[in-house]
N, C-alpha and C positions, 0 to 999 in steps of 0.2 A: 360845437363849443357853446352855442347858444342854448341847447337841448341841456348841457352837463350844469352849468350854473342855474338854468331852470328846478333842475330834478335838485344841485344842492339846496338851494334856497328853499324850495321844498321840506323837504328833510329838517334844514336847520328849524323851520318853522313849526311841523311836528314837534320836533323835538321839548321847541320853546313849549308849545302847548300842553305838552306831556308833564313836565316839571312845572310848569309855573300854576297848570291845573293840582297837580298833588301838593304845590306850595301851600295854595288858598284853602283847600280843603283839607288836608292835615298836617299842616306845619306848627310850630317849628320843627324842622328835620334838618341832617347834616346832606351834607354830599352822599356821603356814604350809603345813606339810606336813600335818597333819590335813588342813584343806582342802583341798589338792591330791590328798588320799588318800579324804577321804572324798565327795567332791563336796558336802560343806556350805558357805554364803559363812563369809565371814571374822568376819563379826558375829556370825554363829550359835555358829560353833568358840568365840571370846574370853565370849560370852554362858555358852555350855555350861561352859567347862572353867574360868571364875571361880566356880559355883557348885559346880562337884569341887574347887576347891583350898577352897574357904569350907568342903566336908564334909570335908575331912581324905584324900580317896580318891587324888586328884593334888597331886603335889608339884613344886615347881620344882628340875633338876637342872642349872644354872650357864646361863651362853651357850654357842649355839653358832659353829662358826667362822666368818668373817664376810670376804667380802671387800674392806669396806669400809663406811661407813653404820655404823647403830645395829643392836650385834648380836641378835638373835632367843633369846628363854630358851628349853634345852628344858625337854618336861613329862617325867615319869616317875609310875607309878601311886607310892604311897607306901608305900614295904615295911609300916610298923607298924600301918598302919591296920586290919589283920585277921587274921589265922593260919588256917591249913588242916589237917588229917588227913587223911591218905591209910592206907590202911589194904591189904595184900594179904592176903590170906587165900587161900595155896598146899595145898598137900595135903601139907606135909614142918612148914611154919611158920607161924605169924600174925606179918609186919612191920607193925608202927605205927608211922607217919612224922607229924612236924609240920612245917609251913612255913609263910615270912612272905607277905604278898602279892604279892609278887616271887617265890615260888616259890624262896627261902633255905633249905633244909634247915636245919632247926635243932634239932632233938633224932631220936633214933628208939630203940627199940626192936624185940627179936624175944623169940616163944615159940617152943616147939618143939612141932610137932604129930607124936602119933604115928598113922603111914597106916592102920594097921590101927583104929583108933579112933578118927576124927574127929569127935568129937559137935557138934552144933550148939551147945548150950549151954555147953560146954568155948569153942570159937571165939568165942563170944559173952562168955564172959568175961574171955577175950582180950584183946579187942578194947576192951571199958570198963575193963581196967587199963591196957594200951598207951595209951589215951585219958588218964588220971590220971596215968602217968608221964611224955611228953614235955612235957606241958606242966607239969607240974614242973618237969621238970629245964629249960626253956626262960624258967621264971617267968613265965609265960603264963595269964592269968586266963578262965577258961571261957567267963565271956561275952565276951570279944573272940575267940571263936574262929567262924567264920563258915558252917562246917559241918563234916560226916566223911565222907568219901565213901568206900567199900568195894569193893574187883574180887574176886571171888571164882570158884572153878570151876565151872561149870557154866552151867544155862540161868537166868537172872532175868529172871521174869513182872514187867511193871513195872502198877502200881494205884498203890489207897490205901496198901497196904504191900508192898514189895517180895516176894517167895517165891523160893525156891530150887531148882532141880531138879538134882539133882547125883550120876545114879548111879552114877558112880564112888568116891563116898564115902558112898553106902549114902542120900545125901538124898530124900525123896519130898516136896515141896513144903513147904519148912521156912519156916516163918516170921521169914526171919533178921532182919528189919526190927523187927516187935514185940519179938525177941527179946534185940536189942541196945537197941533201943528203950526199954524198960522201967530200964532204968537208967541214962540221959538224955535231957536235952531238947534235945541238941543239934539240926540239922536232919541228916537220915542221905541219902545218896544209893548205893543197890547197883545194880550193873553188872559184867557178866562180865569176869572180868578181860583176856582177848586185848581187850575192847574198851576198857575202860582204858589197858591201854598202848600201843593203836591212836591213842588222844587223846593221849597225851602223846609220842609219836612225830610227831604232825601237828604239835602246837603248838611242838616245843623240838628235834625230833629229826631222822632220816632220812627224815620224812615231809611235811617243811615245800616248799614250793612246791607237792607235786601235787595233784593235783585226784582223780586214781584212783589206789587204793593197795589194798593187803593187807598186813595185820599178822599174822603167823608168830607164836604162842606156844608155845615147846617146852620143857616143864618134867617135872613126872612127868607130867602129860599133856597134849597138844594142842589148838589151837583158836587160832580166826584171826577178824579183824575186817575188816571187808571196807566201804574207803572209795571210794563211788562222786558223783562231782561236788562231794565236799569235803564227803560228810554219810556217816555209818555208816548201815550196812544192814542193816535190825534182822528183817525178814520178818514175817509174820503174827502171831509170839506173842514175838520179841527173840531165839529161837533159831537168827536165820540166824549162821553161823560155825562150825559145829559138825566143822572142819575136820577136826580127827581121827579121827571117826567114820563119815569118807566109806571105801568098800572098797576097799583097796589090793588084797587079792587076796579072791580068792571062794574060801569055805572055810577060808579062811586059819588065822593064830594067835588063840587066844581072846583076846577084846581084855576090856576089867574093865565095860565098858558090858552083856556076853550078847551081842555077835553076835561074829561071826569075820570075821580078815582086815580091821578097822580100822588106817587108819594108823598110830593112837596103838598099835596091836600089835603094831607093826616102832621108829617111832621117837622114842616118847616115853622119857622115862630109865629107868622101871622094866621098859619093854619088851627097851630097849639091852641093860641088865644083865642082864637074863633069860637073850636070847640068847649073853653073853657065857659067862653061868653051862653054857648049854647045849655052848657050842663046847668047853668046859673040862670036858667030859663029869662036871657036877654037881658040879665045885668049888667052894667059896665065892666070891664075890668079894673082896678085901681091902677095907676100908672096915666103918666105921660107919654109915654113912648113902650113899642115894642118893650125893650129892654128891661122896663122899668115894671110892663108889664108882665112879663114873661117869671120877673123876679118875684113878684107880688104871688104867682100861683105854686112857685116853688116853694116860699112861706108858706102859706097857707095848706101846702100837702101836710104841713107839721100836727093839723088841728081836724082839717077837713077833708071829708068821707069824698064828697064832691072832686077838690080839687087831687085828690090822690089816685082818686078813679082816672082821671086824665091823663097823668102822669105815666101811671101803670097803661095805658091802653097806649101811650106813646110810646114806652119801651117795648112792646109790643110789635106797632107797626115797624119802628124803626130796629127792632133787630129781624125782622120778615125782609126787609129793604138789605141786611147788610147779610143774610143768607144770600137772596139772589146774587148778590155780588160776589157772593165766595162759588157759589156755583159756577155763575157764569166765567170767575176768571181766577178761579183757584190760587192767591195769594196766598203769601207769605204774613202779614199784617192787612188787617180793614185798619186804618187812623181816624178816626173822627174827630174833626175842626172844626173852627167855625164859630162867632158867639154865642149861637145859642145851646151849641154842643158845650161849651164851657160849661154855660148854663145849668145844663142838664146834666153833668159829669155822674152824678149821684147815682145814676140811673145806669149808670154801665156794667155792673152786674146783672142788671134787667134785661136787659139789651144782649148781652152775650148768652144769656139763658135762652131768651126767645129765638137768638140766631140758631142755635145748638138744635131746636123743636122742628127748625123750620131748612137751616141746609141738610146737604148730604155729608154723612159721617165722616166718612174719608177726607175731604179737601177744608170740613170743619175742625178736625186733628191737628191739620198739618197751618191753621191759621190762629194768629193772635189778632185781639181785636180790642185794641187800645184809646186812648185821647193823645189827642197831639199832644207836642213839648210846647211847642212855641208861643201857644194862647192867642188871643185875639190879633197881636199886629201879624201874623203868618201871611196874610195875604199881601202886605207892604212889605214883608221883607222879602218874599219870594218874586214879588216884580222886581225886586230893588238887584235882584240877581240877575233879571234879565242884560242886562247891559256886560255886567261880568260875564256872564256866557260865553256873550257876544264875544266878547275880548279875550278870555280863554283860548277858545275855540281858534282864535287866528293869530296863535301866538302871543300875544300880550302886543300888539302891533297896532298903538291908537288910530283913529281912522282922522283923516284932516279933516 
Protein backbone atom coordinates (compact mmCIF):
# COMPACT_ATOMS: atom_id res chain seq x y z
CA UNK A 1 0.00 0.00 0.00
CA UNK A 2 2.81 2.13 1.07
CA UNK A 3 4.87 1.33 -2.31
CA UNK A 4 1.42 2.17 -4.47
CA UNK A 5 0.87 5.84 -3.05
CA UNK A 6 4.66 6.18 -3.29
CA UNK A 7 4.83 5.26 -7.07
CA UNK A 8 1.30 7.64 -7.39
CA UNK A 9 2.62 10.62 -5.75
CA UNK A 10 5.40 10.10 -8.11
CA UNK A 11 3.63 10.18 -11.19
CA UNK A 12 1.33 12.93 -10.02
CA UNK A 13 4.41 14.87 -9.57
CA UNK A 14 5.98 14.23 -13.02
CA UNK A 15 3.09 14.83 -14.28
CA UNK A 16 2.91 18.28 -12.44
CA UNK A 17 6.31 18.99 -13.77
CA UNK A 18 5.54 18.10 -17.22
CA UNK A 19 2.66 20.70 -17.73
CA UNK A 20 3.62 23.45 -15.50
CA UNK A 21 7.30 23.13 -17.28
CA UNK A 22 5.42 23.48 -20.87
CA UNK A 23 3.06 26.16 -19.03
CA UNK A 24 6.25 28.57 -18.32
CA UNK A 25 7.96 28.10 -21.31
CA UNK A 26 5.20 28.08 -23.96
CA UNK A 27 1.95 29.30 -22.63
CA UNK A 28 -0.58 30.40 -22.96
CA UNK A 29 -1.89 27.08 -24.13
CA UNK A 30 -5.31 25.29 -23.69
CA UNK A 31 -5.76 21.73 -22.02
CA UNK A 32 -5.91 20.50 -25.26
CA UNK A 33 -2.66 21.38 -26.34
CA UNK A 34 -1.01 20.21 -22.98
CA UNK A 35 -2.19 16.97 -24.07
CA UNK A 36 -1.32 16.93 -27.35
CA UNK A 37 2.20 18.24 -26.12
CA UNK A 38 2.61 16.43 -23.34
CA UNK A 39 1.24 12.96 -24.24
CA UNK A 40 -0.91 13.02 -20.92
CA UNK A 41 -4.99 11.94 -21.33
CA UNK A 42 -7.22 14.64 -20.99
CA UNK A 43 -8.43 13.73 -17.53
CA UNK A 44 -5.02 13.69 -16.19
CA UNK A 45 -4.15 17.61 -17.87
CA UNK A 46 -7.97 18.99 -16.40
CA UNK A 47 -7.16 16.75 -12.95
CA UNK A 48 -3.32 18.37 -12.91
CA UNK A 49 -3.94 21.94 -13.85
CA UNK A 50 -7.44 22.31 -11.45
CA UNK A 51 -5.21 21.55 -8.60
CA UNK A 52 -2.34 24.57 -10.06
CA UNK A 53 -5.22 26.99 -10.49
CA UNK A 54 -6.68 25.91 -6.71
CA UNK A 55 -2.56 26.76 -5.59
CA UNK A 56 -2.55 30.16 -7.20
CA UNK A 57 0.60 28.75 -9.73
CA UNK A 58 -1.86 28.69 -13.16
CA UNK A 59 -4.02 31.24 -14.02
CA UNK A 60 -6.80 31.40 -16.72
CA UNK A 61 -5.68 33.84 -19.62
CA UNK A 62 -9.29 34.44 -21.63
CA UNK A 63 -10.49 31.97 -24.65
CA UNK A 64 -8.99 30.98 -27.28
CA UNK A 65 -9.76 31.34 -30.92
CA UNK A 66 -12.36 28.91 -31.82
CA UNK A 67 -13.61 27.77 -34.99
CA UNK A 68 -16.77 27.12 -33.84
CA UNK A 69 -18.24 25.04 -30.75
CA UNK A 70 -17.53 25.87 -27.17
CA UNK A 71 -14.25 27.99 -27.04
CA UNK A 72 -11.24 26.40 -25.13
CA UNK A 73 -9.66 28.72 -21.92
CA UNK A 74 -6.00 29.23 -22.23
CA UNK A 75 -3.69 28.52 -19.14
CA UNK A 76 -0.98 30.94 -18.29
CA UNK A 77 1.59 30.36 -15.19
CA UNK A 78 0.36 33.32 -12.82
CA UNK A 79 2.86 36.20 -12.98
CA UNK A 80 2.23 37.17 -9.00
CA UNK A 81 2.41 34.09 -7.66
CA UNK A 82 6.40 34.24 -6.95
CA UNK A 83 9.24 36.71 -7.69
CA UNK A 84 12.85 35.76 -8.74
CA UNK A 85 16.51 37.35 -8.25
CA UNK A 86 18.74 37.02 -10.77
CA UNK A 87 21.96 38.27 -9.77
CA UNK A 88 25.38 38.72 -12.32
CA UNK A 89 28.19 39.20 -10.74
CA UNK A 90 30.85 40.50 -13.73
CA UNK A 91 34.34 41.55 -12.95
CA UNK A 92 33.49 45.47 -13.83
CA UNK A 93 29.81 45.30 -11.68
CA UNK A 94 27.37 43.36 -9.35
CA UNK A 95 23.54 43.64 -11.42
CA UNK A 96 20.57 42.57 -9.19
CA UNK A 97 17.60 41.84 -11.05
CA UNK A 98 13.99 41.07 -9.69
CA UNK A 99 11.24 39.29 -11.69
CA UNK A 100 7.74 38.10 -11.59
CA UNK A 101 6.92 34.45 -12.45
CA UNK A 102 6.51 35.31 -15.91
CA UNK A 103 9.97 36.54 -15.98
CA UNK A 104 8.49 40.53 -15.87
CA UNK A 105 11.68 42.57 -15.03
CA UNK A 106 10.48 44.65 -12.37
CA UNK A 107 13.07 46.45 -10.42
CA UNK A 108 17.13 46.14 -10.89
CA UNK A 109 19.89 47.52 -9.63
CA UNK A 110 23.78 47.93 -10.23
CA UNK A 111 27.10 48.35 -8.06
CA UNK A 112 30.22 49.04 -9.49
CA UNK A 113 33.02 46.77 -8.91
CA UNK A 114 36.56 47.85 -8.86
CA UNK A 115 38.80 44.90 -11.19
CA UNK A 116 41.69 45.43 -9.39
CA UNK A 117 39.75 44.63 -6.10
CA UNK A 118 37.23 42.28 -6.11
CA UNK A 119 36.82 40.91 -2.82
CA UNK A 120 34.42 38.24 -2.09
CA UNK A 121 32.85 39.80 0.72
CA UNK A 122 32.65 43.44 -0.94
CA UNK A 123 30.32 41.00 -3.81
CA UNK A 124 28.66 39.50 -1.09
CA UNK A 125 27.49 42.57 0.13
CA UNK A 126 26.31 43.48 -2.97
CA UNK A 127 24.52 41.21 -3.72
CA UNK A 128 22.23 41.12 0.01
CA UNK A 129 21.67 44.92 -0.69
CA UNK A 130 20.73 44.52 -4.42
CA UNK A 131 18.45 41.82 -2.73
CA UNK A 132 16.86 44.57 -0.09
CA UNK A 133 16.63 47.14 -2.82
CA UNK A 134 14.57 45.70 -5.90
CA UNK A 135 12.31 44.25 -3.90
CA UNK A 136 11.78 47.49 -2.27
CA UNK A 137 11.47 49.44 -4.86
CA UNK A 138 9.11 46.37 -6.48
CA UNK A 139 7.03 46.23 -2.89
CA UNK A 140 7.86 42.77 -2.91
CA UNK A 141 7.74 40.94 0.55
CA UNK A 142 10.78 38.49 1.00
CA UNK A 143 8.83 35.60 1.71
CA UNK A 144 6.97 35.62 -1.65
CA UNK A 145 10.26 35.72 -3.30
CA UNK A 146 11.07 32.09 -4.54
CA UNK A 147 14.75 32.07 -4.53
CA UNK A 148 18.37 34.15 -5.97
CA UNK A 149 20.08 32.56 -8.32
CA UNK A 150 23.75 33.98 -8.93
CA UNK A 151 26.10 33.59 -12.52
CA UNK A 152 29.38 34.60 -11.47
CA UNK A 153 33.04 34.23 -13.15
CA UNK A 154 34.67 31.49 -12.99
CA UNK A 155 34.49 27.78 -12.08
CA UNK A 156 31.56 26.79 -9.30
CA UNK A 157 32.21 23.48 -7.56
CA UNK A 158 28.55 22.57 -6.90
CA UNK A 159 27.83 20.51 -2.98
CA UNK A 160 26.28 21.49 0.09
CA UNK A 161 27.55 24.94 -0.55
CA UNK A 162 28.47 26.23 -3.69
CA UNK A 163 32.70 27.37 -3.95
CA UNK A 164 34.23 29.61 -6.21
CA UNK A 165 37.34 29.22 -8.23
CA UNK A 166 37.91 32.29 -9.94
CA UNK A 167 41.71 33.20 -10.83
CA UNK A 168 41.16 35.92 -12.62
CA UNK A 169 39.96 37.71 -9.64
CA UNK A 170 42.53 36.41 -7.40
CA UNK A 171 39.51 33.77 -5.92
CA UNK A 172 40.88 30.33 -4.62
CA UNK A 173 37.90 28.40 -3.52
CA UNK A 174 35.70 31.11 -1.93
CA UNK A 175 32.79 30.29 -0.17
CA UNK A 176 30.49 32.53 -1.96
CA UNK A 177 27.30 30.38 -0.94
CA UNK A 178 28.00 30.72 2.90
CA UNK A 179 29.06 33.88 2.20
CA UNK A 180 25.91 35.52 0.95
CA UNK A 181 24.25 33.00 2.67
CA UNK A 182 24.87 34.24 6.23
CA UNK A 183 22.73 37.19 5.71
CA UNK A 184 19.51 35.29 4.38
CA UNK A 185 17.49 32.65 4.18
CA UNK A 186 16.63 32.94 0.98
CA UNK A 187 17.24 29.53 -1.15
CA UNK A 188 20.68 30.75 -3.19
CA UNK A 189 21.53 28.82 -6.53
CA UNK A 190 25.41 29.67 -7.97
CA UNK A 191 26.41 28.85 -11.45
CA UNK A 192 28.95 30.23 -13.86
CA UNK A 193 27.78 32.79 -15.51
CA UNK A 194 28.32 31.74 -19.59
CA UNK A 195 26.11 29.05 -18.21
CA UNK A 196 23.50 31.16 -16.90
CA UNK A 197 23.03 32.91 -19.94
CA UNK A 198 23.44 29.64 -21.83
CA UNK A 199 19.84 28.94 -19.88
CA UNK A 200 18.30 31.88 -20.59
CA UNK A 201 19.39 31.98 -24.25
CA UNK A 202 17.73 28.33 -24.55
CA UNK A 203 14.52 29.14 -22.64
CA UNK A 204 13.63 33.00 -24.13
CA UNK A 205 16.45 33.58 -26.58
CA UNK A 206 18.57 32.53 -29.82
CA UNK A 207 18.76 29.15 -28.31
CA UNK A 208 15.24 28.08 -28.16
CA UNK A 209 14.48 25.13 -30.70
CA UNK A 210 18.13 23.54 -30.69
CA UNK A 211 19.04 20.73 -29.18
CA UNK A 212 23.17 21.38 -29.67
CA UNK A 213 24.36 24.72 -28.97
CA UNK A 214 27.32 26.87 -27.57
CA UNK A 215 26.86 29.93 -25.62
CA UNK A 216 29.90 32.69 -26.38
CA UNK A 217 30.34 34.85 -23.09
CA UNK A 218 32.61 37.90 -24.14
CA UNK A 219 32.91 40.44 -21.40
CA UNK A 220 36.30 41.47 -19.52
CA UNK A 221 36.54 37.90 -19.82
CA UNK A 222 35.55 34.70 -21.74
CA UNK A 223 33.75 31.41 -21.36
CA UNK A 224 31.17 29.47 -23.01
CA UNK A 225 28.35 26.96 -22.03
CA UNK A 226 28.19 24.16 -24.08
CA UNK A 227 24.45 22.57 -24.69
CA UNK A 228 24.66 19.10 -25.97
CA UNK A 229 20.94 17.14 -26.42
CA UNK A 230 19.16 20.03 -24.64
CA UNK A 231 21.09 19.56 -21.33
CA UNK A 232 24.54 21.59 -20.31
CA UNK A 233 27.76 20.11 -20.12
CA UNK A 234 29.17 20.54 -16.81
CA UNK A 235 32.49 17.69 -16.94
CA UNK A 236 33.91 16.14 -14.09
CA UNK A 237 33.95 18.99 -11.44
CA UNK A 238 31.17 21.92 -13.50
CA UNK A 239 34.49 23.28 -15.19
CA UNK A 240 33.64 22.22 -18.64
CA UNK A 241 33.44 25.79 -20.75
CA UNK A 242 36.30 27.23 -19.77
CA UNK A 243 36.30 28.59 -23.39
CA UNK A 244 38.74 31.40 -22.89
CA UNK A 245 41.50 29.57 -21.46
CA UNK A 246 41.78 27.12 -24.38
CA UNK A 247 45.46 28.36 -26.37
CA UNK A 248 44.88 30.43 -29.17
CA UNK A 249 48.47 30.75 -29.69
CA UNK A 250 51.54 28.86 -27.87
CA UNK A 251 53.53 31.31 -26.03
CA UNK A 252 51.46 33.82 -26.72
CA UNK A 253 50.10 37.01 -24.70
CA UNK A 254 50.09 36.70 -20.96
CA UNK A 255 46.63 35.99 -20.30
CA UNK A 256 45.35 37.03 -16.19
CA UNK A 257 44.66 33.08 -15.44
CA UNK A 258 49.38 32.58 -15.60
CA UNK A 259 49.47 30.85 -18.76
CA UNK A 260 50.26 32.38 -22.29
CA UNK A 261 48.49 32.68 -25.45
CA UNK A 262 44.65 32.14 -23.88
CA UNK A 263 41.98 33.32 -26.02
CA UNK A 264 40.65 35.60 -23.35
CA UNK A 265 44.45 37.27 -24.21
CA UNK A 266 43.46 38.35 -27.60
CA UNK A 267 39.66 38.84 -27.21
CA UNK A 268 38.24 39.43 -23.98
CA UNK A 269 37.76 43.46 -23.43
CA UNK A 270 40.64 44.10 -21.26
CA UNK A 271 42.68 42.13 -23.57
CA UNK A 272 41.12 44.26 -26.75
CA UNK A 273 42.04 47.46 -24.88
CA UNK A 274 45.46 46.31 -24.14
CA UNK A 275 46.23 45.67 -27.52
CA UNK A 276 44.73 48.79 -28.60
CA UNK A 277 46.80 50.67 -25.94
CA UNK A 278 49.73 48.65 -27.50
CA UNK A 279 49.12 49.70 -31.28
CA UNK A 280 48.75 53.48 -29.96
CA UNK A 281 52.43 52.87 -28.78
CA UNK A 282 51.29 53.34 -24.88
CA UNK A 283 48.72 55.80 -25.15
CA UNK A 284 45.87 55.97 -22.80
CA UNK A 285 42.80 54.66 -24.03
CA UNK A 286 39.83 57.47 -23.74
CA UNK A 287 37.28 56.23 -21.40
CA UNK A 288 36.69 55.57 -17.83
CA UNK A 289 35.87 52.28 -17.70
CA UNK A 290 36.26 49.14 -19.77
CA UNK A 291 33.15 49.94 -21.40
CA UNK A 292 33.51 53.18 -22.10
CA UNK A 293 36.70 52.21 -23.34
CA UNK A 294 35.97 49.58 -25.51
CA UNK A 295 33.30 52.04 -27.10
CA UNK A 296 35.86 54.84 -27.66
CA UNK A 297 37.87 52.17 -30.24
CA UNK A 298 34.86 51.11 -31.83
CA UNK A 299 34.48 54.94 -32.88
CA UNK A 300 37.44 55.54 -33.68
CA UNK A 301 37.65 52.35 -36.31
CA UNK A 302 35.27 54.93 -38.14
CA UNK A 303 38.47 57.32 -39.00
CA UNK A 304 41.42 55.14 -37.77
CA UNK A 305 43.78 52.86 -39.80
CA UNK A 306 45.11 51.93 -36.11
CA UNK A 307 42.04 51.31 -34.43
CA UNK A 308 40.52 49.18 -37.37
CA UNK A 309 43.55 47.03 -37.59
CA UNK A 310 42.47 45.89 -34.11
CA UNK A 311 39.26 45.37 -34.60
CA UNK A 312 39.80 43.22 -37.86
CA UNK A 313 42.62 41.15 -35.93
CA UNK A 314 39.94 40.60 -33.28
CA UNK A 315 37.50 39.19 -35.50
CA UNK A 316 40.04 37.20 -36.47
CA UNK A 317 41.16 35.58 -33.29
CA UNK A 318 37.59 35.47 -32.19
CA UNK A 319 36.13 33.47 -35.15
CA UNK A 320 39.58 31.00 -34.88
CA UNK A 321 38.07 30.59 -31.19
CA UNK A 322 34.38 29.92 -32.51
CA UNK A 323 35.95 27.21 -35.30
CA UNK A 324 37.44 25.27 -32.38
CA UNK A 325 34.23 25.17 -30.96
CA UNK A 326 32.39 24.12 -33.84
CA UNK A 327 34.94 21.33 -34.32
CA UNK A 328 35.12 20.30 -31.11
CA UNK A 329 31.29 20.10 -30.49
CA UNK A 330 29.72 20.20 -33.80
CA UNK A 331 26.50 22.59 -32.89
CA UNK A 332 23.71 23.68 -34.19
CA UNK A 333 24.16 27.51 -33.32
CA UNK A 334 27.70 29.29 -31.79
CA UNK A 335 25.44 32.53 -29.71
CA UNK A 336 27.72 34.98 -28.83
CA UNK A 337 26.96 37.21 -25.55
CA UNK A 338 28.12 39.00 -23.33
CA UNK A 339 28.90 43.07 -23.14
CA UNK A 340 31.35 43.28 -25.05
CA UNK A 341 30.09 40.92 -27.66
CA UNK A 342 27.31 43.58 -27.97
CA UNK A 343 29.91 45.63 -28.32
CA UNK A 344 31.45 44.21 -31.04
CA UNK A 345 28.18 43.09 -33.00
CA UNK A 346 29.42 44.87 -35.97
CA UNK A 347 32.07 42.64 -36.41
CA UNK A 348 30.07 39.37 -36.79
CA UNK A 349 30.31 39.15 -40.41
CA UNK A 350 34.06 39.14 -39.73
CA UNK A 351 33.85 36.71 -37.27
CA UNK A 352 31.80 34.13 -39.35
CA UNK A 353 34.25 34.61 -42.23
CA UNK A 354 37.28 33.90 -40.17
CA UNK A 355 35.29 30.84 -38.42
CA UNK A 356 34.44 29.47 -42.13
CA UNK A 357 38.88 29.73 -42.99
CA UNK A 358 39.44 28.15 -39.95
CA UNK A 359 36.71 24.99 -39.04
CA UNK A 360 35.95 22.04 -40.80
CA UNK A 361 33.51 22.25 -43.72
CA UNK A 362 31.06 20.02 -42.79
CA UNK A 363 30.11 20.72 -39.04
CA UNK A 364 30.81 24.63 -40.30
CA UNK A 365 27.49 24.03 -42.87
CA UNK A 366 25.55 22.41 -40.56
CA UNK A 367 26.14 25.63 -37.82
CA UNK A 368 24.82 29.27 -37.37
CA UNK A 369 26.68 31.62 -35.70
CA UNK A 370 24.69 34.46 -34.23
CA UNK A 371 24.54 37.36 -31.22
CA UNK A 372 22.39 36.66 -28.65
CA UNK A 373 18.56 38.10 -28.19
CA UNK A 374 18.79 38.99 -24.77
CA UNK A 375 21.65 41.70 -24.75
CA UNK A 376 23.51 42.64 -21.69
CA UNK A 377 21.05 41.60 -18.67
CA UNK A 378 21.28 37.42 -20.06
CA UNK A 379 23.30 36.78 -17.29
CA UNK A 380 20.69 38.01 -14.51
CA UNK A 381 17.95 36.63 -16.17
CA UNK A 382 19.46 33.31 -16.76
CA UNK A 383 20.35 32.91 -12.73
CA UNK A 384 16.96 34.40 -12.16
CA UNK A 385 15.80 30.97 -13.69
CA UNK A 386 17.70 29.07 -11.58
CA UNK A 387 15.27 28.89 -8.69
CA UNK A 388 12.40 28.29 -11.40
CA UNK A 389 14.35 25.16 -12.50
CA UNK A 390 14.43 24.21 -9.23
CA UNK A 391 10.67 24.52 -8.85
CA UNK A 392 9.96 23.05 -12.18
CA UNK A 393 11.69 20.13 -11.85
CA UNK A 394 9.76 19.08 -8.53
CA UNK A 395 6.67 19.79 -9.59
CA UNK A 396 5.76 23.26 -8.92
CA UNK A 397 6.06 21.97 -5.07
CA UNK A 398 7.45 25.17 -2.89
CA UNK A 399 10.08 24.02 -0.59
CA UNK A 400 9.24 25.23 3.35
Amino acid sequence: MELARATNRSVRLRNRSALLTKLFLDGPLTRQDLARSTGLSQPAVSNVVADLIDEGVVAEAGAAESDGGRPSMLLRVAPRFAFVVGVDVGETRVRVELFDFAMTLLASIEYPLDPARTEPDVVAGHVLAGIEAVTGQARVGIGDVLGVGIGVSGVVEQGVEAVVDAQALGWDRVPLQRLIGAGTDLPLHIDNGAKTLGQAEMWFGAGRGARHAVFALVGSGVGASVVTNGATYRGASSSAGEWGHTTLVYGGRACRCGARGCLEAYVGAEAIIDRYREARRGRAVPGEDEESQLAALVAAAETSATARRVLDDTAGYLGAGVANLINLFNPERVVLGGWAAMALGDLLPAVREAAGRQALRQPYRQASIELCRLGVDAVALGAATLPIARFLSEGGVRRA
